[in-house]
C-alpha positions in Angstrom: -92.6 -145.3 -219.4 -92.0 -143.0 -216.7 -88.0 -144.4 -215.9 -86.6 -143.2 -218.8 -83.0 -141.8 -220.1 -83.2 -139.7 -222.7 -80.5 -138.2 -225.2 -81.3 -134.9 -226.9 -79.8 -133.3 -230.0 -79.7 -129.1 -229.5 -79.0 -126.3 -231.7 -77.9 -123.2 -230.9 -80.3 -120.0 -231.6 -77.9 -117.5 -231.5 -75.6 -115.7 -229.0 -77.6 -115.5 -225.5 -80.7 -117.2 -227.5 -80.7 -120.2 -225.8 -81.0 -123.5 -227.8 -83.8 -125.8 -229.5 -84.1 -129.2 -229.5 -84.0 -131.0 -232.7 -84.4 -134.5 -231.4 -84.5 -136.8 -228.8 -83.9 -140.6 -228.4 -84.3 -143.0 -225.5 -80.8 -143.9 -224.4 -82.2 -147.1 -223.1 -83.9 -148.9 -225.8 -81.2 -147.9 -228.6 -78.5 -150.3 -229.7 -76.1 -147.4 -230.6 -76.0 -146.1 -226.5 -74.7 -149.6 -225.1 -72.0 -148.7 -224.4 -73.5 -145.4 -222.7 -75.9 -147.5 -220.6 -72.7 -149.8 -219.4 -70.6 -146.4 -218.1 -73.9 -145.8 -216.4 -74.4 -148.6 -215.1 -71.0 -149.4 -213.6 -71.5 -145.9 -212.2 -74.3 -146.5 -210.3 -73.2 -149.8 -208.9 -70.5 -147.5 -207.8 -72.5 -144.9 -205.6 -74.5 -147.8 -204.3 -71.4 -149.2 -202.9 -70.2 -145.7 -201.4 -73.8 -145.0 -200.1 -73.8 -148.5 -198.5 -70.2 -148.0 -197.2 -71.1 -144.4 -195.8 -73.9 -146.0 -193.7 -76.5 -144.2 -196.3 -78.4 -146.9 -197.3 -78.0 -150.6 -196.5 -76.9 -153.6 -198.5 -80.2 -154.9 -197.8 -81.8 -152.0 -199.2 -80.3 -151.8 -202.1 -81.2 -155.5 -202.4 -84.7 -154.8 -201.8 -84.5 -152.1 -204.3 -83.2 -153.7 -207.3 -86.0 -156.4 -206.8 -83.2 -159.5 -206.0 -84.5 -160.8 -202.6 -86.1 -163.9 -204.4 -82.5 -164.1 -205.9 -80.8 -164.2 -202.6 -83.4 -165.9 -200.4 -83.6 -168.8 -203.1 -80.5 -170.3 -202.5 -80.2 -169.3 -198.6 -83.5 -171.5 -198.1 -81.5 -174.1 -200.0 -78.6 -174.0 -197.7 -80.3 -173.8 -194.3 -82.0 -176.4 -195.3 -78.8 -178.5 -196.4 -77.8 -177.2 -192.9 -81.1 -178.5 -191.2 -80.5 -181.9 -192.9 -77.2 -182.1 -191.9 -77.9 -181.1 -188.0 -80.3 -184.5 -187.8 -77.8 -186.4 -189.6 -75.1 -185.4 -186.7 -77.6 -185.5 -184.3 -78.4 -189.3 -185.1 -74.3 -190.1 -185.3 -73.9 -188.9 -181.7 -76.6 -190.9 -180.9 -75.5 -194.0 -182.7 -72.4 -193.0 -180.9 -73.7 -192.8 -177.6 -74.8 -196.2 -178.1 -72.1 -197.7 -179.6 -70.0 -196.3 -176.3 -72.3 -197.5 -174.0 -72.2 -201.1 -176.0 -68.4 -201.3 -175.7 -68.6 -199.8 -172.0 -70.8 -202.6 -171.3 -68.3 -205.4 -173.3 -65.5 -204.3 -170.9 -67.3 -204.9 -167.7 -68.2 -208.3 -169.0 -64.6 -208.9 -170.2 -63.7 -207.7 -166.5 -65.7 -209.9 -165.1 -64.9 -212.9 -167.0 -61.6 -212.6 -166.8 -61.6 -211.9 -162.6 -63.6 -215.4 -162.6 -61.3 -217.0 -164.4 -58.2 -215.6 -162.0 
């Protein structure tokens, strides 16, 4: 895997002799560095958010980048569809309304009228 964090384990060679490594262990597959992996995390969510308030990168960006359009498109195509539903439905009131107006309009002429012939 070439994303990787790894931890090493050094000892010292000497004074001015550099170190060696003794051992190394992936910080991301080992139970034992969760809590390690959580600090980094919330870190990184953390220079995201300057980086994005800066102008750096954008939120879309970093949405595009952490693979989560599907997450957010999902549920937008949900709503403007909701929202498309809802525009007919409105769009059929007013005209039921229109209708309705023009119906009453109509039954107060004819009440006009009926009640001039009977004056």
């Amino acid at each position: 895997m070439m994303d990787n964090i790894y931890v090493y384990s050094v000892k010292g060679l000497g004074r001015g002799k550099g170190f060696e490594t003794t051992a190394s262990d992936s910080i991301l597959h080992s139970p034992g560095y969760r809590e390690v992996r959580g600090r980094l995390a919330a870190r990184m969510i953390r220079v995201l958010g300057l980086l994005a308030e800066t102008g750096t990168i954008s939120k879309e960006q970093i949405i595009q980048g952490l693979g989560l359009d599907d997450v957010i498109k999902a549920p937008l195509a949900v709503m403007e569809e909701k929202n498309r539903q809802q525009a007919e439905k409105l769009s059929e009131l007013e005209k039921q309304k229109a209708g309705i107006e023009a119906a009453l309009a109509q039954s107060i002429e004819e009440k006009k009228r009926l009640e001039d012939k009977m004056d």
